[in-house]
Steps between C-alpha positions, in 0.01 A plus 500: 500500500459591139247778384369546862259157416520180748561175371198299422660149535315169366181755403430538171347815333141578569324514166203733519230328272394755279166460289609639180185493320465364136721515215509794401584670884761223519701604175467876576684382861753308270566798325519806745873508476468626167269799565800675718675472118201743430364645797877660500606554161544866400148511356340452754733630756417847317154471436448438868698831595261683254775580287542266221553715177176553306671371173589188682172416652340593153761221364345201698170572486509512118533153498151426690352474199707187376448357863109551439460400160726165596291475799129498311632222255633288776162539689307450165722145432469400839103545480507282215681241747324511755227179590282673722208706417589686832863520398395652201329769616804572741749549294249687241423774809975519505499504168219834483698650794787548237297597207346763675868627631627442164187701354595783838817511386583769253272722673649433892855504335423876399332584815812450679746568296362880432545562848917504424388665132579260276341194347567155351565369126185361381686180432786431711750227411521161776838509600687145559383455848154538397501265200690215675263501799190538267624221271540261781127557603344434147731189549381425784124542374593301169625185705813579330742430850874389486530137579106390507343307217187648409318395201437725191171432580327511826273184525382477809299719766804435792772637254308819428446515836869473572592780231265726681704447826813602365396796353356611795864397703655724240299800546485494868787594669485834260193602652569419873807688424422813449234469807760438715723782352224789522437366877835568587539811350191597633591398856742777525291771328350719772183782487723746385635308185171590366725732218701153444562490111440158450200470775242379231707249392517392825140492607459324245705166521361499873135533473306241614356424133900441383525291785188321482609413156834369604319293679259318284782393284673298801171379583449392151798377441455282789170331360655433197767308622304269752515181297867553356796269561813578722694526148241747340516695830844567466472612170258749627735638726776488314269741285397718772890537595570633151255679460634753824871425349378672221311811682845579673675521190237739395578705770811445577601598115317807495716771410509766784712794403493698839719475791376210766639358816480082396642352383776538760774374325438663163417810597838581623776469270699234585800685388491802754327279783583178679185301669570312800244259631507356848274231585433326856469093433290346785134552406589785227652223299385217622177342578626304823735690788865327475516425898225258400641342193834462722314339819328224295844372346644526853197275597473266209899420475506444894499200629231274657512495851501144576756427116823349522765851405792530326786695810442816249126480563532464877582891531214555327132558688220248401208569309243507741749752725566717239133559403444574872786758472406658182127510644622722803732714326232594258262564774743694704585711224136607381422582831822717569476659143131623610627652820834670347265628232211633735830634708586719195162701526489604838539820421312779324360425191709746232294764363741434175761295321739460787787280367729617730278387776430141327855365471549600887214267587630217232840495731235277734441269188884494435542360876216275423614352227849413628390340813252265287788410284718438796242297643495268169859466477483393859245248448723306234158441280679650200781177557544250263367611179680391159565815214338304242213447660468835570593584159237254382231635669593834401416422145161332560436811733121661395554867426265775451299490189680709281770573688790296289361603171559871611877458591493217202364832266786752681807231474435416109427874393837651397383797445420596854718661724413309820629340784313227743619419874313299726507611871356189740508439847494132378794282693565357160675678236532145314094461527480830309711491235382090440168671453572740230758274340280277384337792263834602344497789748853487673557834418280619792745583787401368840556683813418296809587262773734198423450151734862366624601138300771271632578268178143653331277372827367801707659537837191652655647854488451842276699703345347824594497775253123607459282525776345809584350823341825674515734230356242473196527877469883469495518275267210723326752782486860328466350338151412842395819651621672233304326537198732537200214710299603814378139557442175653737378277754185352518406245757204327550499262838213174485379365855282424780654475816513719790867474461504670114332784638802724507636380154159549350475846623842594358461350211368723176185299486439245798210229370347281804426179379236299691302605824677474816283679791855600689674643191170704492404588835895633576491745153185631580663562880772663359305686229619287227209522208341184336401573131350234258787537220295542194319831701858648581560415119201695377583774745879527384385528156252809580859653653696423200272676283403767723818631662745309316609292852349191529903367563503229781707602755598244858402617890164659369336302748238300204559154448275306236291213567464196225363145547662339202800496286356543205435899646825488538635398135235706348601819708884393413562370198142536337340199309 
């Protein structure tokens, strides 16, 4: 079965009902994909290590004072606004938050920058970043928004009111932004990072009173907006989105002038070094496992049990059978997978990495996996299905969010000396490439099972090419053999399976997307270690700049853990 997952057949997903709060926690959700676009930009990537050049930290923080003096007008407009005596005095108590940092400022600015011996301009020039994102706000604050009719004069209470809102949608996401930031960096700082250069910084953007202010925006901004229409909330997020469009092009234009590890695909020239990216496609790509996708058309295109049938349909099994046999294969495999996979850790727990030891135990999952395929080509559930229809669904299949726009990105950028291969357990080559057709991606080379066709209906058999650890790591290393690159090699391997285990290991970098317990439990077994990728970021940076390594290197026995695609791109190819 594909991916090691059974077959869920006529269940849809479960949908975990989430209570997202109010607006303002519900746009930030929107949004997270595009704090990995700063959470790993270089910036930030280098500030974490503690080694971000003084010159370039001095840089950014130079433009505070734009951000503040931007920030006390907006408040000030939005006062005016406001219809509530309460209200009022809310936003007042924002608005002397960032008087009294803009009054701080000079004077903090000097505190820390003497510590590096140096200190700022007394007037320092807003770059472009700084005036587009601080013209949008006073925008924002004037009513002045793109595509809404406001009046040149305000007449009534309820449109003040509804000014007020979007100037608080426009300055929130800043703010929640760089809490979230400083609490990740600050997650990884330990006791003895007390000496960390940018430590005040830091404690700074995740004290309580930063937070607490973070806060009381959202919560205002979510009074403000009870008693707007469906069409004026929109325009309120729509606001909120640009605003943190805005704040990664701040960061994400910054001009770093130091060595750094991300982006991946810039850093190395693309002239001395070729980057190969593998990617598993059940699960890693997509949002549903294939086996399932492929068991409901059998199901759906069967026919009834009790229906009149063409003599072609008579081979075929009905409906009501075919669930049955789907239902029992699926079960049959789960359960098997759990024993093979307990099997493989009946012996001593390795002390450390012990590859050597894991793709011995894996020859039990290669086994496994043959005998369930056997098993479904003996079954004859795959029989009967038509190429377009497979080719169809293909197109409408759901893919990871973010996951086409980062091969999309790859595939359009000429400049970029990459390659992309898909390696799939999936019994249908045709399901693949429909799927990444359909976003002008055909230049992604599939590597994976192919079902059998007699005049382009499926004969129930497959055309076995991938299905173990060791065929996946063949292919793996035939592709690179094969490469025509007269350049380095850099691979980078994408997946979640127990069965990518060896190709992640042997790739340069090996990313796990999702959470699957057995991928887990066997590394940790085998002494495989799990690292959160933006921490093995941070820490490659500190070895760039401290020993000059910092190179990523395959069989180290670290593989790094993501739970979106937009880590990926970020980590890749950047914003």
């Amino acid at each position: 079965m594909v991916g090691g997952v059974g077959v869920g057949v006529g269940v849809g997903p479960v949908v975990a009902v989430v209570d997202e709060g109010g607006l303002g926690k519900r746009f930030w959700i929107k949004v997270r994909n595009d704090t990995a676009a700063v959470l790993y930009s270089p910036f930030f990537v280098s500030l974490a290590s503690g080694h971000l050049l003084p010159e370039t930290f001095r840089h950014c923080i130079s433009q505070d004072v734009h951000f503040l003096r931007a920030y006390a007008q907006a408040y000030e407009m939005a006062e005016n606004c406001a219809d509530d005596d309460e209200d009022k005095r809310a936003i007042r108590s924002l608005r002397k938050r960032v008087l009294e940092k803009l009054k701080a400022h000079p004077t903090l600015v000097k505190i820390i920058i003497q510590e590096w011996g140096f200190e700022l301009p007394d007037e320092s020039i807003p770059i472009s970043a700084t005036v587009k994102y601080t013209d949008f706000l006073l925008a924002a604050a004037s009513g002045r928004i793109e595509g809404e009719k406001v009046p040149g004069k305000i007449a009534t209470p309820f449109e003040r009111t509804k000014i007020a809102a979007y100037t608080l949608a426009a300055l929130g996401p800043c703010m929640r932004l760089y809490a979230y930031i400083s609490s990740e960096i600050q997650a990884l700082l330990k006791p003895v990072d007390s000496n960390h250069l940018y430590k005040k910084w830091i404690d700074s953007y995740s004290s309580q009173n930063f937070e607490a202010s973070a806060l009381q925006i959202e919560e205002m901004l979510d009074k403000l907006s009870i008693s707007l229409t469906g069409e004026e909330l929109e325009v309120i997020e729509k606001l909120y989105h640009q605003a943190m469009k805005l704040e990664v092009d701040f960061f994400s234009t910054l001009p770093i002038s130091q060595k750094t590890v991300v982006p991946l695909a810039r850093v190395h020239d693309p002239a001395e070094h070729h980057l190969t990216i593998f990617c598993d496609f059940d699960l890693t790509c997509t949002a549903f496992d294939s086996s399932a996708i492929l068991a409901e058309m059998a199901i759906i295109t069967a026919p009834k049990a009790d229906s009149d049938v063409s003599e072609t349909q008579l081979a075929r099994m009905s409906s009501a059978d075919l669930r049955n046999s789907w239902g029992a294969l699926s079960a049959q495999y789960t359960e098997e997978f759990e024993q093979c996979v307990d099997s493989m850790m009946d012996s001593e727990r390795a002390e450390s990495f012990d590859y050597e030891g894991l793709h011995k135990a894996l020859e039990q999952v290669a086994e496994f996996e043959k005998r369930a395929n056997t098993r479904v080509i003996e079954s004859g559930v795959l029989k009967g299905l038509n190429l377009e229809d497979m080719k169809r669904a293909g197109q409408r299949l759901i893919l990871q969010d973010g996951c086409r726009s980062f091969f999309q990105k790859i595939v359009k950028n000429d400049t970029l000396n990459t390659d992309v291969h898909v390696l799939s357990y999936c019994w249908c080559g045709d399901l693949i490439r429909s799927a990444f057709s359909s976003g002008d991606l055909d230049e992604l080379k599939v590597h994976s099972n192919e079902l059998t066709y007699e005049e382009s209906v499926t004969t129930g058999g497959i055309d076995k090419k991938v299905e173990s650890p060791m065929e996946k790591l063949q292919g793996f290393n035939e592709i690179l053999n094969n490469c025509n690159s007269k350049g380095k090699q850099l691979t980078v391997y994408i997946g979640g399976a127990v069965g990518d285990l060896l190709c992640l290991l042997q790739a340069d970098v090996g990313i796990v997307f999702g959470s699957s317990s057995s991928l887990r439990k066997l590394g940790d077994h085998f002494g495989v270690s799990f690292v959160p990728l933006f921490s093995g970021l941070v820490k490659k940076q500190r070895e760039l700049v401290e020993d000059g390594s910092g190179n990523w290197k395959g069989l180290s026995g670290i593989l790094y853990t993501v739970s979106s695609w937009a880590e990926i791109h970020a980590f890749i190819l950047g914003s």
